[in-house]
Each structure stands twice: as C-alpha cells, then as structure tokens.
VEXROLO-669000 format. One record per residue (C-alpha): residue in three letters; x, y, z. Coordinates in steps of 0.001 Angstrom, whole numbers, padded with zeros to 6 digits, always signed. Example, Ala and Ser with C-alpha at 12.3 -4.5 7.8 and 13.67 -1.06 7.14 Angstrom:
<recs>
ALA+012300-004500+007800;SER+013670-001060+007140;
</recs>
This chain:
<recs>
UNK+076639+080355-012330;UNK+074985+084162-012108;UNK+076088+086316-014476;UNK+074785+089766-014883;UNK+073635+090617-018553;UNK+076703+093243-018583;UNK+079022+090543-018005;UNK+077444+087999-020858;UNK+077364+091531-023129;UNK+081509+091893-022786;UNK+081693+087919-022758;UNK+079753+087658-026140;UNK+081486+090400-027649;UNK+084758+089012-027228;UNK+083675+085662-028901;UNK+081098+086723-031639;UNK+083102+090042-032403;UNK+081538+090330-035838;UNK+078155+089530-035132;UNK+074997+091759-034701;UNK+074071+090880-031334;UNK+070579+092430-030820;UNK+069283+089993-034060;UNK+070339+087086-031317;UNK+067503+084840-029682;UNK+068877+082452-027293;UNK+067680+079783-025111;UNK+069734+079807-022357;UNK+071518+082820-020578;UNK+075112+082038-021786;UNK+077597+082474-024773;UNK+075811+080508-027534;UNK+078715+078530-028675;UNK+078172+077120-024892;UNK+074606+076120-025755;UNK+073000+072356-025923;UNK+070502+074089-028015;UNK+071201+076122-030561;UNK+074008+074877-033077;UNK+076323+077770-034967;UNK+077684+078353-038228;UNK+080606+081093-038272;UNK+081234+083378-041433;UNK+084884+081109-041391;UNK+083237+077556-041480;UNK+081203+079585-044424;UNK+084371+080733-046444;UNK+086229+077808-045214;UNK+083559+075375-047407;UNK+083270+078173-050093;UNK+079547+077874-049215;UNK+078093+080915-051957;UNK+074341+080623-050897;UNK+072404+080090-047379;UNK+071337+076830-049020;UNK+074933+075798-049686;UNK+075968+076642-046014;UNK+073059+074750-044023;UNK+073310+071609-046149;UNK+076849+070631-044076;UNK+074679+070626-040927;UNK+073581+067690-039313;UNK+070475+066860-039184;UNK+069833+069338-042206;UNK+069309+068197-046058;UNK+068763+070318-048916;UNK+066408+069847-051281;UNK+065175+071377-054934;UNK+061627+072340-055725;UNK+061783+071854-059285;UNK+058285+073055-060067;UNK+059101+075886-058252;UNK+063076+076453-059326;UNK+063268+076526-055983;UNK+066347+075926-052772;UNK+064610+073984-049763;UNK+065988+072568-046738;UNK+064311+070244-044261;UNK+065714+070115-040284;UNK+064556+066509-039422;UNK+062349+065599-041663;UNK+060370+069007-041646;UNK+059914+071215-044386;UNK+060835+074670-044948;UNK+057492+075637-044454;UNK+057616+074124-040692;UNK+060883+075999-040024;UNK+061240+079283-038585;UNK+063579+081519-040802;UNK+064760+084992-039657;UNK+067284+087456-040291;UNK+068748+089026-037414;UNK+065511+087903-035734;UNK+062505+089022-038174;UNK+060505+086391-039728;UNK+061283+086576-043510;UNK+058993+083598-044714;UNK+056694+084396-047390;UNK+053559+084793-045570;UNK+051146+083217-048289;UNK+052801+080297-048387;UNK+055593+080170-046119;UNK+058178+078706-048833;UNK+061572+079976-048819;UNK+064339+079813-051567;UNK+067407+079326-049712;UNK+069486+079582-053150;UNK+068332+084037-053227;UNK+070394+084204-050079;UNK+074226+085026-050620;UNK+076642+084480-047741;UNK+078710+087708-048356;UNK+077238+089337-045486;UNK+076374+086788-043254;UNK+078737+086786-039316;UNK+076894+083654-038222;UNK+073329+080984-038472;UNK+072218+080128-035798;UNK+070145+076771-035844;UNK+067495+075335-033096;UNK+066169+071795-034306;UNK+063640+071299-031707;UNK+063615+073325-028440;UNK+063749+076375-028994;UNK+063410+080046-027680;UNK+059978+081673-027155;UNK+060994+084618-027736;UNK+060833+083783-031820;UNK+057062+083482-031667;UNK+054921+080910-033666;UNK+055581+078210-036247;UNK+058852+077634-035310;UNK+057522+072959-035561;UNK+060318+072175-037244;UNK+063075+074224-036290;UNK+064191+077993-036398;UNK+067383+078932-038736;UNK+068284+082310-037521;UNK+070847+084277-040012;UNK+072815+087174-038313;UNK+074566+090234-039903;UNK+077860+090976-039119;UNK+078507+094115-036836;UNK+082069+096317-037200;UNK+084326+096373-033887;UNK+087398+098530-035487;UNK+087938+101560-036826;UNK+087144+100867-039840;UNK+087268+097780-041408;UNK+085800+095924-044352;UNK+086692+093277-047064;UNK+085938+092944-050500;UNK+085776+089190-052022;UNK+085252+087867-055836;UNK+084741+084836-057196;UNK+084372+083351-061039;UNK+082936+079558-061421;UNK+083649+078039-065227;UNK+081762+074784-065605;UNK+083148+071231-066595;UNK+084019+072649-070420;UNK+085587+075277-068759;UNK+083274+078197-069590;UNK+082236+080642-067467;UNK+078961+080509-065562;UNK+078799+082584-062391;UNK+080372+085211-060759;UNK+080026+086767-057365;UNK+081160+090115-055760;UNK+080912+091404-052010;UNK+081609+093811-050143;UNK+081567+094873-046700;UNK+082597+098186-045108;UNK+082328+099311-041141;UNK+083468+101748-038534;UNK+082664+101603-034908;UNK+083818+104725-032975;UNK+083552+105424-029269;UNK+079872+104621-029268;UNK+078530+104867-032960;UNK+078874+101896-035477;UNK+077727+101581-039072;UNK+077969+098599-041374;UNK+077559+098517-045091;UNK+077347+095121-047022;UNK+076469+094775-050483;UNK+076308+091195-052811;UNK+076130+090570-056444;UNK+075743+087311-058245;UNK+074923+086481-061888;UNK+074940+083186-063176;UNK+074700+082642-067162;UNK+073880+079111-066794;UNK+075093+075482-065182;UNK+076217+072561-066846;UNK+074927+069235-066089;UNK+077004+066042-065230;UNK+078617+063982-068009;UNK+076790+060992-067134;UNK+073315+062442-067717;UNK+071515+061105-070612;UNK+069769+063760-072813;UNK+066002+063559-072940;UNK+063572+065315-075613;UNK+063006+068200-073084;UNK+066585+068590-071730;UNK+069670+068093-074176;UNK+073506+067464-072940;UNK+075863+069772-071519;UNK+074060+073221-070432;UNK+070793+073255-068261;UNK+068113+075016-070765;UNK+067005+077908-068564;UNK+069464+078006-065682;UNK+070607+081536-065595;UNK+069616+083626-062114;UNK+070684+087163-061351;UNK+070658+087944-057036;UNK+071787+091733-055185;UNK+071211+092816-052142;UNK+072360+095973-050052;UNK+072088+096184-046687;UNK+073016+099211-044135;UNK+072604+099320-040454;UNK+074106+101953-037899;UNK+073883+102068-034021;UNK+074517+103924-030412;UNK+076249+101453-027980;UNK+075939+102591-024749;UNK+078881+102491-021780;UNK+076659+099880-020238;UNK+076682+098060-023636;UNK+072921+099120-024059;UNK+072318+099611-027764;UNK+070033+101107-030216;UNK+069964+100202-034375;UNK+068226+101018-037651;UNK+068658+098545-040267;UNK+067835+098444-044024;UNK+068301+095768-046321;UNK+067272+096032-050177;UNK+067401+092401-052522;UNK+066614+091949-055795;UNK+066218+088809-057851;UNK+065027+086982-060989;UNK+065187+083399-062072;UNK+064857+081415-065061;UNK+063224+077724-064458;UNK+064553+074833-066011;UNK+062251+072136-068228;UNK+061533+069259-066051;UNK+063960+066434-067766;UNK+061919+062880-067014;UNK+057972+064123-067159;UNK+057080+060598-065059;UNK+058159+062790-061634;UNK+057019+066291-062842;UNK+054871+068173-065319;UNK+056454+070168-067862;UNK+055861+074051-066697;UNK+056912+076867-069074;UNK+057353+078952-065877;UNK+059601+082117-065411;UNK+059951+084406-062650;UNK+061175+088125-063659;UNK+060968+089335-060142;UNK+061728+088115-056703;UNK+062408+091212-054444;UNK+063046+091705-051104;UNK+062898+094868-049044;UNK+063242+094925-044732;UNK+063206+098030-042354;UNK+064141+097347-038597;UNK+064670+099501-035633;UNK+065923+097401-032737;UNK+067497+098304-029379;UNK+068053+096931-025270;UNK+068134+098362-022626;UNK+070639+096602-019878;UNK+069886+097266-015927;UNK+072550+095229-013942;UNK+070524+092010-013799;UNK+067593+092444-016174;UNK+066852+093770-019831;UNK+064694+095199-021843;UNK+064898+094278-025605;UNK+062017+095565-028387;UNK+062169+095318-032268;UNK+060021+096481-034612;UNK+059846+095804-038443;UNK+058460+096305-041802;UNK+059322+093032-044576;UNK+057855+093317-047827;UNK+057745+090349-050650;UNK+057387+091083-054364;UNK+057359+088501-056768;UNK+055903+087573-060496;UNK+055609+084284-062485;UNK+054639+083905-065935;UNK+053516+080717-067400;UNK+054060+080121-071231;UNK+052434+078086-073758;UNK+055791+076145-074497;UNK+059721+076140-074847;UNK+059915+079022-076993;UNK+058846+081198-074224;UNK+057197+083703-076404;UNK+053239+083059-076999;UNK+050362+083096-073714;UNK+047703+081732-075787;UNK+046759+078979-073938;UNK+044077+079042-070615;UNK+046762+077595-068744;UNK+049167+080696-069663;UNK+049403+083604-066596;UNK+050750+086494-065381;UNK+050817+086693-062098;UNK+051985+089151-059051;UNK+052041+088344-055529;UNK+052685+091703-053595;UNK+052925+090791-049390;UNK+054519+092146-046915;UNK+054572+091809-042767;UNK+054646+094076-039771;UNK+055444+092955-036833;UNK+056999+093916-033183;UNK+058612+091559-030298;UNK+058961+092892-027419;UNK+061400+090632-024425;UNK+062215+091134-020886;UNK+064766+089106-018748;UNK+066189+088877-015565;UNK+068373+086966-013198;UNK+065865+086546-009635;UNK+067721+084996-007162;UNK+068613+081304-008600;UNK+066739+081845-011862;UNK+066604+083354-015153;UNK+063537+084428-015989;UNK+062240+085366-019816;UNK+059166+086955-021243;UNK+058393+087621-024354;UNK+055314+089080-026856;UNK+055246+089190-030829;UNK+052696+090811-033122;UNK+053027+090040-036979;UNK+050572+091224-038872;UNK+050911+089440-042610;UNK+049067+090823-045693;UNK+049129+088977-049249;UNK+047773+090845-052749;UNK+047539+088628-055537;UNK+046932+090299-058910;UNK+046389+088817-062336;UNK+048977+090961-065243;UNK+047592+091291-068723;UNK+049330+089421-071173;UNK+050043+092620-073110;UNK+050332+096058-070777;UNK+050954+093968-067575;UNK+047882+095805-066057;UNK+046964+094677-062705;UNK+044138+093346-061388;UNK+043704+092142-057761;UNK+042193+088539-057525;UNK+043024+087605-053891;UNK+043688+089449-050500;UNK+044189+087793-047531;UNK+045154+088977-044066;UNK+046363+087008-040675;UNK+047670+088669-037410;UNK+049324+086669-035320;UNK+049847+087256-031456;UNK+052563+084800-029357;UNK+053165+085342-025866;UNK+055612+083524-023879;UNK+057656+082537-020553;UNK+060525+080570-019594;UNK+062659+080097-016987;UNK+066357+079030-016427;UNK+066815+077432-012550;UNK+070407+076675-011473;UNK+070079+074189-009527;UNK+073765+073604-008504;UNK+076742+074264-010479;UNK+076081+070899-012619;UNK+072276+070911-012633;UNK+070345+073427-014774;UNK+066211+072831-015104;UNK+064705+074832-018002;UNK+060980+075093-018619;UNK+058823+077325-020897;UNK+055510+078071-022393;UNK+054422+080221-024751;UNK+050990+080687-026311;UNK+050426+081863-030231;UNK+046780+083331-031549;UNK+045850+083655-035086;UNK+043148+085552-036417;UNK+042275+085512-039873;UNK+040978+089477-040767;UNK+040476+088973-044058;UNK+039381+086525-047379;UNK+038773+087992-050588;UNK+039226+085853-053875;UNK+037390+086722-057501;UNK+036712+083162-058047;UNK+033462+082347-056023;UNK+033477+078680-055689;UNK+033021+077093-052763;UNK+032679+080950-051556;UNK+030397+079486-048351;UNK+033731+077532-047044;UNK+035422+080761-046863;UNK+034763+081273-042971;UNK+037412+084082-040787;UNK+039087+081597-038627;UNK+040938+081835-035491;UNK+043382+079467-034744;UNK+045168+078974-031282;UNK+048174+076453-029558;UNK+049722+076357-026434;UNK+053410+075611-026688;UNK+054765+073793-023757;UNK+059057+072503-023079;UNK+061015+071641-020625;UNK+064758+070369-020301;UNK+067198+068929-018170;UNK+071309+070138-017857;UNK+073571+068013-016308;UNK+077325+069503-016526;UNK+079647+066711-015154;UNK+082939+069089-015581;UNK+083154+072509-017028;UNK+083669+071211-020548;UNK+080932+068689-020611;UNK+077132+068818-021159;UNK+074012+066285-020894;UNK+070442+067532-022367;UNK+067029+066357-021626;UNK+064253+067673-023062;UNK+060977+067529-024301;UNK+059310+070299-026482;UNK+055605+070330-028318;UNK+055812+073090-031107;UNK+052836+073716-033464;UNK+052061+074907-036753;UNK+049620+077159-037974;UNK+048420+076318-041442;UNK+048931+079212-044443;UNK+047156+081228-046444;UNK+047802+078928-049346;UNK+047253+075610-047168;UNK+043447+077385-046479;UNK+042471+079126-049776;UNK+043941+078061-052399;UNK+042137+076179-055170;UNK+044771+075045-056739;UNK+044281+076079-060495;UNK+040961+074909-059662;UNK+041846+071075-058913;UNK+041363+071623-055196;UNK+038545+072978-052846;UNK+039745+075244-049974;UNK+039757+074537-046445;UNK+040000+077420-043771;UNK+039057+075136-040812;UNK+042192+073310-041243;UNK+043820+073038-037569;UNK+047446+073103-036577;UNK+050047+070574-037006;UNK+051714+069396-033660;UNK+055046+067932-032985;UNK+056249+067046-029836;UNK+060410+066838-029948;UNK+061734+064187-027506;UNK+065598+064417-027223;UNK+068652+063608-025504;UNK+071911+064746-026418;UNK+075947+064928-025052;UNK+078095+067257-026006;UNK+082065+068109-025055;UNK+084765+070378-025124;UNK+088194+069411-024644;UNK+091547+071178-025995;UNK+091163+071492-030039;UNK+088274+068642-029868;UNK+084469+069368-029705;UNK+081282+066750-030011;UNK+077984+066248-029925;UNK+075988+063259-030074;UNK+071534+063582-030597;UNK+068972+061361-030190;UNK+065477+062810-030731;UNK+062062+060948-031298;UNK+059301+063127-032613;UNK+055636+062866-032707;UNK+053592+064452-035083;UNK+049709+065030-035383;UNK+047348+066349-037846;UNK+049617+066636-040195;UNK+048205+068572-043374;UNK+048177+066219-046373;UNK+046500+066455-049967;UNK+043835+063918-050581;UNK+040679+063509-052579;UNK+037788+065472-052011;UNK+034582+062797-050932;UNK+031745+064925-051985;UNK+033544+065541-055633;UNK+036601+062971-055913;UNK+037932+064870-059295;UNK+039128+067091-056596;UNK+041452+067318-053550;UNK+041484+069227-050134;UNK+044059+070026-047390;UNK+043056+068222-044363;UNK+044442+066869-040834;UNK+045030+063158-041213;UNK+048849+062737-041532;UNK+050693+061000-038211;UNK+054637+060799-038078;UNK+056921+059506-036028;UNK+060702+061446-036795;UNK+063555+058879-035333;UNK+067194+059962-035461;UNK+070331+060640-034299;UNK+073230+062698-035430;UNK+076905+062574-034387;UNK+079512+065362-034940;UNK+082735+066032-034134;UNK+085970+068446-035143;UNK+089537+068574-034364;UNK+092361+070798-034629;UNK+095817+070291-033936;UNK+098607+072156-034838;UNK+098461+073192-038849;UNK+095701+070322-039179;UNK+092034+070415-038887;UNK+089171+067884-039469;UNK+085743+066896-038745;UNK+082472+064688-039453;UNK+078807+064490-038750;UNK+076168+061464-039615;UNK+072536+061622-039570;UNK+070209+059081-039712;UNK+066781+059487-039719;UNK+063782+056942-040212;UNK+059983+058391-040544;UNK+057065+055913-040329;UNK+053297+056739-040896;UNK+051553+055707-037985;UNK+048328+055366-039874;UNK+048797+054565-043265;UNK+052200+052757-043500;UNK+052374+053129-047994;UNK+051928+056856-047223;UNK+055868+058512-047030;UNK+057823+061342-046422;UNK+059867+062060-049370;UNK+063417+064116-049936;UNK+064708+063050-046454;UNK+067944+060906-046895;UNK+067861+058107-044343;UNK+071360+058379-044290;UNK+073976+061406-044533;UNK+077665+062027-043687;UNK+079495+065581-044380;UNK+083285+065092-043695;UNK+086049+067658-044508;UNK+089894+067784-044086;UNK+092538+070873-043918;UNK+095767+070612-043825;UNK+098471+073711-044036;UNK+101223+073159-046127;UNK+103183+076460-044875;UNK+104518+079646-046652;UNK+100643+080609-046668;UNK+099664+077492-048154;UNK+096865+075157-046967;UNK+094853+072440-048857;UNK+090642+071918-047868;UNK+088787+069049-048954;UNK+085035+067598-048201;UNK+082559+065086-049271;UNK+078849+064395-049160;UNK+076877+061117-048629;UNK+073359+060901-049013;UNK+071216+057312-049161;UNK+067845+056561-048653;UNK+065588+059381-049441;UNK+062202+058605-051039;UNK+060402+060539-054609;UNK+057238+060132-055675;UNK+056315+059855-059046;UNK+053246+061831-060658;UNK+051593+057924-060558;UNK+051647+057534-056793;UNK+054410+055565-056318;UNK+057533+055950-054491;UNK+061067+055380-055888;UNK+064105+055401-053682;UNK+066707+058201-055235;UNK+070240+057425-056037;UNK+073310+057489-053756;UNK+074719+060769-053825;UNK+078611+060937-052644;UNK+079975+064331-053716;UNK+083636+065102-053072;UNK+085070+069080-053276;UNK+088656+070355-053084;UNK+090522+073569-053527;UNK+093705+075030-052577;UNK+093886+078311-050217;UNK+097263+080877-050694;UNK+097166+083272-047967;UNK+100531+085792-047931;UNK+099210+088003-045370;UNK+096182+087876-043075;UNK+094253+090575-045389;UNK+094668+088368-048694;UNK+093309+084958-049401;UNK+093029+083433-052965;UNK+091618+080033-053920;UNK+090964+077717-057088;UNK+089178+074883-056449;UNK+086825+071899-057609;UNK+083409+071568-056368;UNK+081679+068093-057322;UNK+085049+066119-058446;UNK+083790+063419-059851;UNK+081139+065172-062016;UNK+078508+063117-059962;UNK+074889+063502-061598;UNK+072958+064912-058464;UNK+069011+064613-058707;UNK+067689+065571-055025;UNK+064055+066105-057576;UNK+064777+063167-060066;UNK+063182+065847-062955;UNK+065536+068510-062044;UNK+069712+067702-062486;UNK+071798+070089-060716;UNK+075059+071026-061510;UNK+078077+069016-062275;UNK+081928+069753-062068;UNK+082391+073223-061285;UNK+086039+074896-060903;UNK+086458+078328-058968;UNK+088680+080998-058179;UNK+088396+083360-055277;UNK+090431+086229-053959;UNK+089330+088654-050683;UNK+091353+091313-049316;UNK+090296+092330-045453;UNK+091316+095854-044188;
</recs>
C-alpha cells in the first residue's frame, strides 16, 4: 500500500496520458480511476456520446441533471439536488464561477479541448477550498506525450427540415520533447438557430419551427507550455482566451416566466495560471497561482423588435469581475499515513456599470469585494491492505472588503461581514480483493452566500441582506464499487442534510417586498447505480438515479428541476471493416416547476433516444452522421423555454 509520489507520477501518466496532471485534486493518494470518490469522464466517453458542450457531457452522469435557466438563456446542472451555484467548478483546478453570483453556463464550454472531468458529489478534497456544498466538477486540459501530435475535428448539425444550424471546429496541436511540452487548443462554434420539436404548439410569443432568438457564437484559445523534470517535477504557464455572445429566446407559456426582451452581446472569458510541484521521494510540494477575469453585458429591450430602450425597465448593463487567487498543497507519506495540507486565497472583485442607451458610456453603480481564506488537513491511514480510514478538516474565512451601490436604500443594512465554517469528513475503505471497494463516509460542506444573495435589490423588489449565514449540508453515504475483466460498477446511497438554506420570502416590515434569508431545511435521499461492459467488438452500459427531497419544515415548499427519476443507457456495437454503430437514451420523471402563481406542476416525461454511425479506416480518421433526439421529443426542462428537437450531424477528425 505505500507508494512514493514518483511511483503514482509514472503510474498516472501511463493511464491519464493526455491529461494535465498538475490541474488534478484528488482525495486519496492513488490513480483516480481507482477512487471511491471522485467519478471520471474521459475525452473518449466525450466523443464517444458526441457530447459538443460541458453541459452535454455531465448530463450522462449519475446523479447529475441538466437544467435551462430560461430567464437567463442559461446551461445549469444540479449534482444531487444542488444547484450550480452550490457546486464547485474549476478548470484544471481554478475556480471559474462568476464571483457575483456564482452561476455558471455550462452550454459556453466546448469539449474540444477537454482530456477528462473529474466529478466529487459529496466528499471531497480540501485542497479545492470553499463552497464546494454540493459537489466540485473539475475540467482538465489535455497535456501532449509525443512528439508532436494534435487532431483537428469538424462538425455541421442541420435541424429536423434539414437546414443548417451549427457548426463546430477544433483543434489541438502538442509537442513534448525531452523535458519541454507545449499544448495549443483552439474551439469555434456558431449556431444560426435551433428548431423546436414537431409536436410543439405555437403560442403568440413563439411561432412553429425555428426558436425566435436562438443563435449563440462561442471561441476559445488556450496555450500552456511546461519543464518536466527527471523526477517528474513540473513547472507550467497557462493561458486561455473565450469569447461569447448569446441571443435569448421569448419565454413561450408566460404562466412559468415573464417575457424578457433580454440579449447578451458579450460573455468573455480570460485565465492566466502559473502552476508547478515539486516531488521529494515521499512528499510534495504543489503551488498555483492565478488571475480569472469575467466580462459580460445584457441589454433589456422594450419588446420583440429589439430596437427601442424607452421604457424604465430597459438597461444596459456591464458586469466587469475578475478573481485572484493562490493554493498552495503539501503531502507526504509518514510512516502508515498520507498526510495533506492545503491553503487557498481568492480574492473576488465585481464592477457593475450602467451603459448609456446611446454611446454605451459607463458608469459604475456597484463594487463589491470578498477575500476568501480556506485552510485544510487530511489524512489517509492504511490500516491493513483492505482497511483504509480517511479523515479531514478544513476551515474557510470570508471577509467582505468592500460594498458600494448608487442606490441608497436600505444603505444602513449594508454592514462588511465576515463569514466563517469549519468543514469536517471522514470515511471508511474496506477492499475485500484487489478489484473491489466499500465506502463509508460522512462529510459536512458549507456554503458561503454571494454577492448577489447579500446585495442585491432585485430591480428594487427585494431588500438586501449581508448577515445572511452559510448553508450547511452534511453528505451521509455508502457506496460499492468493482472491477472485474471488461465489467465495472458502482452502486450509492447518500442521505443529506441541509440547514439554513437561503430562500426568497416576503419581507415582514414591508411585505411588497422580499429578502434572502436562512429558513430552508432539506433532506437529499438517493441512490444511483452504474455499470459498463465490454466484450469483444461490443460495449454497453447504464446508470439510474433516484432522488427524493422533502422540506423538513414546510412540506408545500419544493425543490424544483430535480427529476426523481433518471436512466442514461447506451449501446456500441462494431460492425467491422472500420464500422461501428452507437446508440443512447435518456429518461427523466418526476421533476417539479413552479409557476409565476406559486404553484408547483410536475414536468413531462422526457425519454430521448440518439444514434449515429462511426467509419473509422485508420486510427487517425473517424467520421460520423448521426441523429440526436430521434423521435423529435418536445423537451421543456423550464416549461417556458423548448429546446431543440431532431437534430442530424456529421463529424470527421483526423489525429496525427
């Protein structure tokens, strides 16, 4: 059971060849395909399910659902029941969540680049620092191992009347020499519009066929070079540029939504990192420091011609944040255990300015500035060779520095509050034979409220609240997993308690308002089941989640967009000569709206079946055509918001 950290270096690098190992945060001392923790999605299972966006290749997960904002013309996932605010999301280990409000559009993430997510839905490392509640989704970049290598993949998607919609370009280039690697990725995507399901009855806002307003335009370029050391030390600089905008589609059934004539010209991305580890036989040293920045602008119209801002409720708005932060991490194997410790620093800053109508002259209306510090310690003790014990803490500090906002109301609320949470797990291993694991384990993670949670009035409807406290959960879970030959499972039971949950609800002193306070109380039951197989020229696999939520204090108060029940499935068979067919389906039952009325509906059954065929002559080429959503299924995760319907697709990649 001891390894040294240059023997888990070679060990990793045999298995995750193509992925950037310094952006990995592990629990447990070990390969991470090993792990009872931390679940994996390779860049194949990603191409294999022609998964285009981040969104696209979480949703197959278990335990995971996505979700659409429609207000927002947003991508959301939830791990459990919780938000994307509550999860953790990094790239190669930085925390890329908008720091005002800590939403995340999944769908401005392309996969073109991506080696490999990594995915913790309750215990999790330390080392990530706070608000990781709900989970931490952790995407990594690939890293070259040859020469020089690359590949270069397109795709066109023409929609159910056969006209084209999207396309999507990527490309990857590499060379490692004896010590010195750079990678180059770059992604392009441009959608004209999508088309909506055949069975979707046209409304005064939203007419048949094409979604009004559905057209998004996504790049990013990324660059990262290195110095790997003959002990498999290594030092790298990292850059990654992405650039967005996004139309937003009329809300189709104005009992779930209000009609918004919202647009957003501008959702940019820009990350510097400069990462690196030091190896010493049995210990480490590992430090990363970077610099994210956010830029984004919305513009609300008067109505569907999208030309006049006459009206009060018509804006122009800019939201210009950006974090700095540093983690620092030091391990090492001491007799029987492994011992981790870890510090992070983020320092987040928002700007929110105001943009004439006319010049598009700014004008700063808020500023707002957090820095968060999260220390931490765990400890992995082998016990035997089938008993591991794991325990950890970790402690998080938030200080609010600063609250400035033009509009004085309620300016004597507006209090520089510190917020702090200890952060407690432990777990039990049990390995009955080498390819078998049992997991118990208890972890309490917390959230820290955001800046929009605190300040935010809400287009004046709602009255701030900056002494909100932190959300708790406390994940209870025991899972079996096994390896055997071309077979691999898992089976997860959790039970999770939350507290203080941060809900919306009318203000007492002035009830024609509302206010962010701590009175919500969950209780997350589940379990999920997975398992995959391959045999000879034939491949298969499953996984079911079910997942009830119940109020413990106000039992008509729910948790909506979480299916109580869902089932991904897929199929591949090869045919021979190069040829191979793929095939999948979704299932989703149960999950709750709300309507703008206060009551809960319970959305439709959604079973969505996909299929393409896969040509591969040589190991560098690959072509497909396929059919995502088959049966031109009218999916409404947001009952307002239709997403697409049949799509066909063609792909082709060459890899050098």
């Amino acid at each position: 059971m001891h390894k040294t950290l240059l023997l888990l270096s070679a060990l990793t690098s045999v298995l995750l060849a193509e992925s950037f190992e310094l952006g990995e945060i592990n629990v447990l001392n070990a390969p991470i395909e090993e792990s009872p923790f931390e679940e994996v999605v390779t860049s194949d299972e990603i191409a294999e399910q022609s998964a285009d966006t981040l969104s696209q290749a979480l949703d197959n997960v278990s335990g995971i659902n996505q979700d659409l904002q429609g207000g927002r013309g947003e991508s959301t996932l939830y791990i459990r029941g919780f938000d994307a605010r509550r999860i953790g999301v990094f790239i190669d280990g930085i925390p890329i969540y908008v720091p005002y409000d800590g939403n995340f559009d999944y769908d401005r993430f392309l996969t073109g680049d991506i080696a490999q997510i990594d995915i913790s839905k309750g215990y999790s490392s330390i080392a990530y620092g706070a608000n990781t509640m709900g989970g931490v989704v952790n995407v990594i970049s690939k890293r070259p191992t040859k020469t020089i290598e690359g590949e270069i993949k397109a795709q066109i998607v023409l929609d159910s009347d056969g006209k084209l919609s999207r396309y999507t370009t990527a490309l990857n280039l590499g060379t490692r020499q004896e010590h010195i690697y750079a990678q180059l990725g770059a992604v392009y995507s441009d959608r004209d519009h999508f088309r909506i399901s055949d069975d979707y009855t046209a409304t005064a806002e939203q007419p048949e066929g094409d979604r009004l307003r559905s057209a998004s335009r996504d790049k990013k370029v990324s660059f990262k070079t290195g110095y790997i050391a003959d002990d498999n030390s290594e030092i790298s600089v990292s850059y990654a540029n992405q650039q967005g905008e996004k139309e937003q589609p009329p809300a189709t059934d104005l009992s779930y939504s209000k009609q918004k004539y919202w647009d957003w010209p501008l959702w940019d991305k820009e990350t510097v990192s400069v990462a690196g580890q030091k190896n010493f036989g049995s210990s480490y040293v590992k430090a990363m420091a970077y610099y994210d920045t956010f830029t984004n602008s919305l513009f609300s119209y008067d109505n569907s011609s999208y030309t006049t801002m006459n009206r009060n409720s018509a804006f122009k708005s800019r939201y210009e944040d950006y974090s700095i932060g540093a983690r620092l991490e030091y391990g090492a194997q001491v007799g029987e255990h492994f011992l981790t410790a870890a510090a992070n620093y983020k320092k987040d800053v928002h700007d929110g300015y105001d943009l004439d109508k006319v010049t598009e002259a700014k004008r700063l209306v808020e500023n707002y500035r957090d820095h968060t510090i999260s220390i931490g310690l765990e400890d992995q003790y082998t016990i035997s060779s089938k008993w591991e014990l794991l325990g950890g803490v970790s402690y998080d500090r938030r200080q609010a520095d600063t609250i400035y906002d033009t509009n004085t109301a309620y300016q004597d609320l507006l209090d520089l509050q510190t917020q702090s949470a200890f952060n407690p797990e432990a777990a039990l291993i049990y390995s009955p034979d080498p390819s078998s694991k049992i997991r118990a384990s208890v972890a309490q993670k917390s959230y820290m409220p955001s800046m929009k949670e605190r300040y935010s009035r809400k287009f004046n409807t709602a009255v701030p609240n900056p002494d909100l406290n932190n959300e708790t959960a406390t994940h209870c879970e025991l899972s079996y997993q096994r390896r055997s030959g071309g077979f691999s499972g898992r089976v997860n039971g959790f039970y999770i308690l939350v507290d203080d949950e941060i809900q919306n609800i009318v203000y007492a002193p002035n009830p024609s308002l509302m206010q962010n306070q701590n009175v919500g109380s969950f209780d997350h039951i589940g379990a999920e089941l997975e398992f995959n197989y391959t045999g000879g020229n034939y491949s298969m696999g499953a996984n079911y989640t079910y997942i009830t939520i119940k109020n413990r204090e106000e039992s008509d108060v729910k948790i909506i967009d979480v299916p109580k029940h869902q089932i991904f499935a897929f199929a591949k068979q090869e045919l021979g000569a190069g040829f191979a067919v793929y095939a999948d389906m979704k299932y989703r039952k149960g999950a709750y709206e709300q309507k703008l009325d206060g009551s809960y509906v319970t959305n439709p059954t959604t079973e969505l079946f996909d299929i393409k065929a896969i040509y591969q002559p040589t190991e560098s080429i690959t072509a497909e055509m396929g059919i995502k959503n088959l049966t031109d299924e009218l999916v409404r995760y947001d009952m307002a918001f239709p997403m697409a319907g049949r799509e066909y697709f063609a792909t082709l990649g060459y890899k050098f």
